[in-house]
C-alpha positions in Angstrom: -135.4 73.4 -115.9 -136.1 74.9 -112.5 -138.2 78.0 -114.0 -140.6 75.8 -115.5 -141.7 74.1 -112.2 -144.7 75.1 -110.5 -144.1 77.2 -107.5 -144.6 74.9 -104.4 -146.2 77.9 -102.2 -148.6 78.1 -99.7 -151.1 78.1 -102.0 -150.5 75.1 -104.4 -149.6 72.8 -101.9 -153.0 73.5 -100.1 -155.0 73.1 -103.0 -153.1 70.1 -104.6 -153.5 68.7 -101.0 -157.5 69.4 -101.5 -158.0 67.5 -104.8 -156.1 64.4 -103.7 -157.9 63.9 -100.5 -161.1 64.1 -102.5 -159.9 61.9 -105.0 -158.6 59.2 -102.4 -161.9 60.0 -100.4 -163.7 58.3 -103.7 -161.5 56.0 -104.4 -161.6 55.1 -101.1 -165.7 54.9 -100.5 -165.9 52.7 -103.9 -163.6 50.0 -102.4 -165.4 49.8 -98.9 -168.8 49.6 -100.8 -167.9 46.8 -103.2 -165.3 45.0 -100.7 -169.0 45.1 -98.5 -171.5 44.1 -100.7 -169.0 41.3 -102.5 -168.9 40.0 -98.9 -171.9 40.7 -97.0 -174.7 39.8 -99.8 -172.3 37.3 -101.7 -172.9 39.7 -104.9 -170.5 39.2 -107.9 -167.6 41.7 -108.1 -169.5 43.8 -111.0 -172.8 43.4 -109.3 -171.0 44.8 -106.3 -169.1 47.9 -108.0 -172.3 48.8 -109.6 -174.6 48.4 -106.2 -172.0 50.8 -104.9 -172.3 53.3 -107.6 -175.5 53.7 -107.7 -175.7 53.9 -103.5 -172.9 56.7 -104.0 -174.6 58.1 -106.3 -178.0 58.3 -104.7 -179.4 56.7 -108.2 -180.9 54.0 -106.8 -182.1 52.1 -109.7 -183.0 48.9 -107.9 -181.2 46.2 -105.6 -179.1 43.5 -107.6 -179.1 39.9 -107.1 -182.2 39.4 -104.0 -183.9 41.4 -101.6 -181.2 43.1 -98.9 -180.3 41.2 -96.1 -180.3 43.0 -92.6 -176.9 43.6 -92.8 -176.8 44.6 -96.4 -179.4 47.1 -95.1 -177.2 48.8 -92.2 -174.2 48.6 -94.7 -175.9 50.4 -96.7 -177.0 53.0 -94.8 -173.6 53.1 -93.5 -172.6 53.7 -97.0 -174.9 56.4 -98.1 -173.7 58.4 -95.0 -170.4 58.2 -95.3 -170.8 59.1 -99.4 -172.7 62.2 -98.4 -170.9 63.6 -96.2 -167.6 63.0 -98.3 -169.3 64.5 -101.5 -170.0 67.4 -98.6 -166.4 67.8 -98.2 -165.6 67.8 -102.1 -168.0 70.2 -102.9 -167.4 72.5 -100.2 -163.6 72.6 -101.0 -164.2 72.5 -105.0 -166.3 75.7 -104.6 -164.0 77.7 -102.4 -161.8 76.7 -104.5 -163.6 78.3 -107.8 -165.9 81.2 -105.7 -162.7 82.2 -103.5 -160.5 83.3 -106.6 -158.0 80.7 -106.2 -158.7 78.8 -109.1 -158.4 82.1 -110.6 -155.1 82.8 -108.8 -154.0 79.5 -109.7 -154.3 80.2 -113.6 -152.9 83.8 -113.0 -149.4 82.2 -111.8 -149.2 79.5 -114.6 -149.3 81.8 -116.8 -146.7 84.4 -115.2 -144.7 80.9 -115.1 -144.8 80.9 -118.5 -144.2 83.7 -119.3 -141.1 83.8 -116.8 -140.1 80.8 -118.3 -139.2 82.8 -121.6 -137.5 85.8 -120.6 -133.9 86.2 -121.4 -131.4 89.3 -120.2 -133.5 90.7 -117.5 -133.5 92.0 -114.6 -134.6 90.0 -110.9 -135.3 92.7 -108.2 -135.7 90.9 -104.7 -138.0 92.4 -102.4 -141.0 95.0 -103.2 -140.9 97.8 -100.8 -140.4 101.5 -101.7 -137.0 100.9 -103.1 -138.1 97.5 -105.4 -141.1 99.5 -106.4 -139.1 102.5 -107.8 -136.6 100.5 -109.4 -139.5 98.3 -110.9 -141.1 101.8 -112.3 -137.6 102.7 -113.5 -137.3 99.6 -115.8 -140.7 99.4 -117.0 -140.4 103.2 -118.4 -137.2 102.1 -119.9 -138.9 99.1 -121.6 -136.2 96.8 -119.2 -138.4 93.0 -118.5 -137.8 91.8 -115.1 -138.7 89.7 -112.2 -140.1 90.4 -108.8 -139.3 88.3 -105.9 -141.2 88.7 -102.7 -142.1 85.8 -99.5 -144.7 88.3 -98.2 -149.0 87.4 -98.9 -149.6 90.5 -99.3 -147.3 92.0 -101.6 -147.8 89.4 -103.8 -151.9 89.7 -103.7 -150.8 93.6 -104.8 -148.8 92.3 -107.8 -151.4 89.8 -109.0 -153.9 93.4 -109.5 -151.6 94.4 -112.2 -151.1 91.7 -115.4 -148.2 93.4 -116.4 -146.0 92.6 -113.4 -144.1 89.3 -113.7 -143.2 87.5 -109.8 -142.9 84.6 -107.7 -143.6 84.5 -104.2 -140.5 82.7 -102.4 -137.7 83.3 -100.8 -135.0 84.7 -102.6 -132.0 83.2 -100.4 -133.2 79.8 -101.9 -131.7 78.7 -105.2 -134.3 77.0 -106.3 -136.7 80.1 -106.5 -133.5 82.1 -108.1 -133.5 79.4 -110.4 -137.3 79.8 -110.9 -136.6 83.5 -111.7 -134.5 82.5 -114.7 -131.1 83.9 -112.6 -129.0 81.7 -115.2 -130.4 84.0 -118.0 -130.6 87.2 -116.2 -128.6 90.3 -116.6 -128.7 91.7 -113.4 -130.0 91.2 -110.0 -131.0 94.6 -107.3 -131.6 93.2 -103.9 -133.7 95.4 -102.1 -134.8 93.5 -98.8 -134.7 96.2 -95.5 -132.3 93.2 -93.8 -129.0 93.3 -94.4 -128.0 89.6 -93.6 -131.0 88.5 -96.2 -129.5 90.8 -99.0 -126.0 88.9 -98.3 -127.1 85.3 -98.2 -129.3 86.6 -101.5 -126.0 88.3 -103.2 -123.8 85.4 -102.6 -126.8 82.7 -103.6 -127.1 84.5 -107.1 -123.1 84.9 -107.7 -122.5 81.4 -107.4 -125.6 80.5 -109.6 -124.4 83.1 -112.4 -120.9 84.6 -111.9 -121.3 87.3 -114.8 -124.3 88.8 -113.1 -125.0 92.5 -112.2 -125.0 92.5 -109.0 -126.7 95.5 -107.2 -127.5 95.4 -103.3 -129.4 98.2 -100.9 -127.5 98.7 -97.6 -128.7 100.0 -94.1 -125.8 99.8 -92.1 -122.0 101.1 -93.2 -120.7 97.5 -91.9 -122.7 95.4 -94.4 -120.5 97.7 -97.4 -118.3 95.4 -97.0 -119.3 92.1 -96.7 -122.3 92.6 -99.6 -119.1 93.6 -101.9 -117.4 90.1 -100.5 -120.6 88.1 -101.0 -120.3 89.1 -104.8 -122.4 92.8 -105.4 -121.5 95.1 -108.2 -122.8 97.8 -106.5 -123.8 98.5 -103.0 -126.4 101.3 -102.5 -127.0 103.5 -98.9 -130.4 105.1 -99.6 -129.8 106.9 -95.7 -126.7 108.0 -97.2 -128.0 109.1 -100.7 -130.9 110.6 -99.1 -128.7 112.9 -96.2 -126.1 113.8 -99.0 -128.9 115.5 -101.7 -130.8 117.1 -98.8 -126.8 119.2 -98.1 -126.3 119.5 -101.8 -130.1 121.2 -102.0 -128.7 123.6 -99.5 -125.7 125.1 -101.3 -125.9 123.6 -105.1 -129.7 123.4 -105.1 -129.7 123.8 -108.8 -127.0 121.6 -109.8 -129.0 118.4 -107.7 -132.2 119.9 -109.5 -130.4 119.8 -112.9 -129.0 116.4 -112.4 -132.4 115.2 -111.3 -133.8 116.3 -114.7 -131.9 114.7 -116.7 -131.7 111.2 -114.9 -135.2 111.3 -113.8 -137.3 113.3 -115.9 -140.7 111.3 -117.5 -140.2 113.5 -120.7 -137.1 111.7 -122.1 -136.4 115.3 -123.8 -132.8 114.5 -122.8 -131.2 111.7 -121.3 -127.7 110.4 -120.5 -127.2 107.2 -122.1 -124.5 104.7 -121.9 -123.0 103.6 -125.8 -120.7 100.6 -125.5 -118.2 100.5 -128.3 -117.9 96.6 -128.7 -120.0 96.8 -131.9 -117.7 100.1 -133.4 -117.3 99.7 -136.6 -114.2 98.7 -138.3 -113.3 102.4 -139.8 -113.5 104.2 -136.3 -110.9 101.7 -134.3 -107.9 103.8 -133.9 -109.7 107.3 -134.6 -110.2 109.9 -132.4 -113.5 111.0 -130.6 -113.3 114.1 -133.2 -113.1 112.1 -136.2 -116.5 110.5 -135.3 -118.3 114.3 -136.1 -120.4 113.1 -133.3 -122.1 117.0 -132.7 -122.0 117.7 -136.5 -123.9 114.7 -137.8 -126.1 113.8 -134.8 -126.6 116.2 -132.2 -125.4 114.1 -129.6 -123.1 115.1 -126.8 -120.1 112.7 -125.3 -119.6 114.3 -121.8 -117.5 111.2 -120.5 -115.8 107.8 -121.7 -114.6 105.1 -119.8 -111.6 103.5 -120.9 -111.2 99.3 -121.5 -113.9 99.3 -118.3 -111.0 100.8 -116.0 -111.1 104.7 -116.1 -113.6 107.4 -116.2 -112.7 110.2 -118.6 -115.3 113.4 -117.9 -115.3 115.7 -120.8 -113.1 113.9 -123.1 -110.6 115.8 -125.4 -111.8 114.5 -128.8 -107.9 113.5 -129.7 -108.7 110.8 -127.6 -108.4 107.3 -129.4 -111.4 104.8 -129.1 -111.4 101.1 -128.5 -113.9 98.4 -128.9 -113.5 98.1 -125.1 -114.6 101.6 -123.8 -118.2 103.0 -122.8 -119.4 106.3 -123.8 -121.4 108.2 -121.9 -123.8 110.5 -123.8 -126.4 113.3 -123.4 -129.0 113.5 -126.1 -132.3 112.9 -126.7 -133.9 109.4 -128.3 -133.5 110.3 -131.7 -129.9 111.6 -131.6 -129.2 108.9 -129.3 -130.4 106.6 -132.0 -128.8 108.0 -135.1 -125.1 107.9 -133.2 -125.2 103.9 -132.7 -126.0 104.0 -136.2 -123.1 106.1 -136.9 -120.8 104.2 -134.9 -121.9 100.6 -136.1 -122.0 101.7 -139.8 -118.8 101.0 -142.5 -120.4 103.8 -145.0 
């Protein structure tokens, strides 16, 4: 599966690229000094591996066989000086490898791979700028796992500081680093690059991987509404637009945006407005009315909108309204009342 692969980045490829041209430097050294000695002082071939060893190795137990001939002398200087300087090179590279942290780095990402690799109905968010970073603080205090995607050095230097954060450092329009991201198990994806044309080709990448994905896209220009909602988005979010619209409401509903505010985004979870689905109702409620539930009486909870078979929005609902296994509530409460009503509702009792 393509989320247990090693990330081919910048990184990897540099050190894998390190330890095999150390490895073939060796290899390499070993065959020139036995190929020379088997030839130039007529040793046997294990004479000849072990003069070469021990040459390498600056051991230097004694000469096999006879005294050294002239050549046998210059090759083995020749030897000793190429061994040096390629034990130099290994060394060197070996230690920036340990002393620079990215050995350290290295073990960091195999184990966010791992852990990746595990991680079932999340949520990917591509890009972290101010927008991925709210909506990464948004899931995490809503105990929501999820993925971080991001191509840039730096950002992803910034995640590694925190253990908690799971990402991978590619580029998002790629399948194979969507696949990486376990997109095929995911619940939802927010794209949140600044570039319009990068959230697109990222939109319609993940539809086609996963076509029941949650699909939600930022926007900066009113043109790309459109074609993100072609590509395949759920959703299509305007921060400008979000942004110029509360600063009028502040001017003449400044305490219905402050109220709203409160409960959607207040750290307290005193209240909150949670969504219910009704595909787990139980069998004694299909067909009932909202009133029959007691929903106020027996757990404090408020329904202040419905949406019907995942088509209409009811606000305020009358409670003679009939409920379905296919409609959401939309409830205000706090934890505990939000809590004891999914019991309710699931419950034959």
């Amino acid at each position: 599966m393509g989320s247990t692969k090693y990330r081919y980045n910048k990184f990897q490829v540099l050190s894998n690229r390190t330890i095999k041209i150390g490895i073939g430097l060796l290899v390499s050294i070993l065959a020139f000094g036995t190929i020379g000695y088997y030839f130039i002082e007529g040793l046997s071939l294990l004479d000849s591996i072990f003069m070469t060893v021990i040459t390498v190795s600056t051991v230097g137990f004694r000469y096999v066989g006879h005294e050294p001939t002239e050549m046998g002398k210059v090759f083995t200087i020749i030897l000793i000086i190429l061994s040096l300087g390629s034990l130099a090179y290994v060394g060197s590279n070996l230690g920036r490898f340990i002393f620079d942290g990215e050995l350290a780095n290295y073990i960091k990402t195999y184990r966010v791979d791992k852990r990746i690799a595990k991680l079932k109905d999340h949520v990917i968010i591509v890009g972290y700028g101010r927008n991925g970073e709210q909506a990464a603080m948004e899931l995490s205090e809503n105990g929501v796992e999820f993925v971080i995607l991001d191509k840039r050095d730096n950002v992803i230097s910034r995640l590694r500081e925190n253990p908690e954060l799971l990402y991978i450092k590619g580029d998002a329009t790629h399948e194979d680093i969507l696949d990486q991201a376990g997109v095929h198990r995911a619940r939802a994806l927010i794209a949140t690059t600044p570039n319009d044309a990068d959230n697109v080709f990222v939109v319609l990448t993940a539809r086609s991987m996963n076509p029941g994905l949650t699909v939600i896209s930022r926007a900066s220009e009113i043109e790309s509404q459109m074609k993100l909602k072609r590509a395949g988005a759920t959703n299509v979010i305007m921060p400008e637009r979000i942004g110029g619209q509360r600063m009028a409401k502040l001017v003449h509903q400044p305490d219905v945006v402050e109220f709203i505010e409160y409960i959607l985004l207040q750290k307290t979870q005193d209240v909150i407005l949670e969504e219910i689905t009704c595909r787990h109702l139980a069998q004694r409620f299909v067909g009932k009315s909202i009133g029959e539930l007691r929903v106020r009486e027996k757990t404090g909870a408020n329904i202040v909108g419905i949406k019907i078979s995942g088509a209409r929005y009811v606000f305020n609902p009358d409670p003679q309204m009939i409920l379905s296994r296919n409609d959401q509530l939309f409830v205000l409460a706090n934890r505990e009342q939000i809590m004891k009503l999914k019991e309710l509702m699931q419950s034959n009792d």
